[in-house]
N, C-alpha and C positions, 0 to 999 in steps of 0.2 A: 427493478434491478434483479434479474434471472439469480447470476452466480456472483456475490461483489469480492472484491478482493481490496483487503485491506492493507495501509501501507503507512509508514510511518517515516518521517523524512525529519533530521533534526538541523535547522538552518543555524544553530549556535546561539540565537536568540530567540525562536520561538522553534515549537514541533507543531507540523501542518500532521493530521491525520488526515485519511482518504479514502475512500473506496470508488471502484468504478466498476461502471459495465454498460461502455457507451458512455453515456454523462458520468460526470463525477461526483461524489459530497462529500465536500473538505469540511474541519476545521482547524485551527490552531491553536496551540494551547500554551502556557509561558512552560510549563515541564514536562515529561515522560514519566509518569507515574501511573500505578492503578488506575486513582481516581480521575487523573486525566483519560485514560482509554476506557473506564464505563461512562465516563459523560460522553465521548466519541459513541459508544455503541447505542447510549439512548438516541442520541443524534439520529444513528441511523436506523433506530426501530421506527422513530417518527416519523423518517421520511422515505423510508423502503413503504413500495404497497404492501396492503396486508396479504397474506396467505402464499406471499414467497417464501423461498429456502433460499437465506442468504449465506453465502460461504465465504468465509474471511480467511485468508493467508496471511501468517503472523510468521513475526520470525521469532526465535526463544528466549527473547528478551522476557524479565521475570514479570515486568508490568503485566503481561498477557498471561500470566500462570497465576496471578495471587487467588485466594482461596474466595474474593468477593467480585473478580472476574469469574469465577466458577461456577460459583453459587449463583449469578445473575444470566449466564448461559445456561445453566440447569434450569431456569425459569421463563427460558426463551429457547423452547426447546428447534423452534425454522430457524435460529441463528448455530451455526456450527464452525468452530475452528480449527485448521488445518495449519500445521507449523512446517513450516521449510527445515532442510536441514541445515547443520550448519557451516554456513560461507557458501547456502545455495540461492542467495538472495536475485541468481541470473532468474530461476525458476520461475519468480514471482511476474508479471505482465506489469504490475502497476510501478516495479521499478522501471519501467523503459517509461513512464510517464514522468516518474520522477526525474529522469534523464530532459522529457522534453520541456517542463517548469523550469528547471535550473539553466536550462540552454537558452530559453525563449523569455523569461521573464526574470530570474535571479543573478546566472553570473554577469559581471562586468557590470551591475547595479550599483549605486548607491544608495542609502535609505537613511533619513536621518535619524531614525526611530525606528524600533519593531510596529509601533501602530502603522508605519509606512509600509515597511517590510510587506506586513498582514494585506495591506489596502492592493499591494501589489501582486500578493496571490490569488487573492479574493479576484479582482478583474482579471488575470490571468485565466481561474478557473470559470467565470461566466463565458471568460472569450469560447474557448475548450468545449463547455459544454454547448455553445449554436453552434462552431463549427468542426466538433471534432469529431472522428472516427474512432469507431472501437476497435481497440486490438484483439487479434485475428492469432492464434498458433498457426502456421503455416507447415512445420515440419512434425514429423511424429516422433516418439516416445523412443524409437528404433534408430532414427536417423540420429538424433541428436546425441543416445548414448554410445552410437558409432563415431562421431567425430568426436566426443571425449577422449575415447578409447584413442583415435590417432594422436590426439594432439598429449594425451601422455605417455606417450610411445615416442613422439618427437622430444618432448621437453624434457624427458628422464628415463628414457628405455623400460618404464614400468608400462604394465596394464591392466585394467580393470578389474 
């Protein structure tokens, strides 16, 4: 995994952590805390090859700021974290994945249990990883803060 990007998706009953690039590595975890996203980040020192620079996109939720996420990045110095701004969560790639999980295996679900729920992400994300494609930026950096700029110029006469 080149560049991963990390994602954090809360189904109400459980938070699936993620990162991709091309394949995926989930896990789930019953809360949103610290110490749930450093057990996510061992997760993925163990299973990124070694002598990658792995890049995580976080959005600024505090679990990501505490001082023993810090402390444990400062000690993994190929892992680096990159924060979205905020309500910039279109930016991140691994939300349009979260889009295709929730389309393709969660909504209109039943699950009698979260260990369901879980069972149901887990084979979701093996299916994903044999047949799925990596997301691709297709537009640049130019184009896309051009169509910002029209569409708040449509929705409020402001611009950028």
């Amino acid at each position: 995994m080149r560049n991963s990007r990390r994602w954090t998706c809360i189904f109400g009953t459980t938070t699936l952590f993620a990162a991709l690039d091309g394949s995926v590595i989930t896990q789930c975890k019953p809360r949103h805390r610290h110490q749930e996203f450093l057990a996510f980040l061992q997760h993925l020192d163990r299973n990124v090859p070694g002598g990658l620079e792995v890049h995580l996109i976080a959005d600024n939720y505090a679990a990501h700021k505490h001082p023993k996420v810090k402390a444990w990045l400062a000690r993994h110095p190929s892992f680096h974290l990159h924060f979205t701004p905020t309500y910039a969560s279109w930016l991140n790639q691994v939300e349009r994945w979260f889009g295709l999980i929730t389309q393709r295996a969660i909504r209109r679900g039943s699950f009698r249990s979260v260990k369901e729920l879980v069972a149901k992400i887990d084979a979701y994300v093996t299916h994903y990883n044999l047949h799925g494609r990596p997301f691709v930026w297709t537009a640049g950096a130019d184009s896309i803060l051009a169509k910002l700029k029209r569409l708040c110029k449509v929705i409020n006469g402001t611009l950028l």
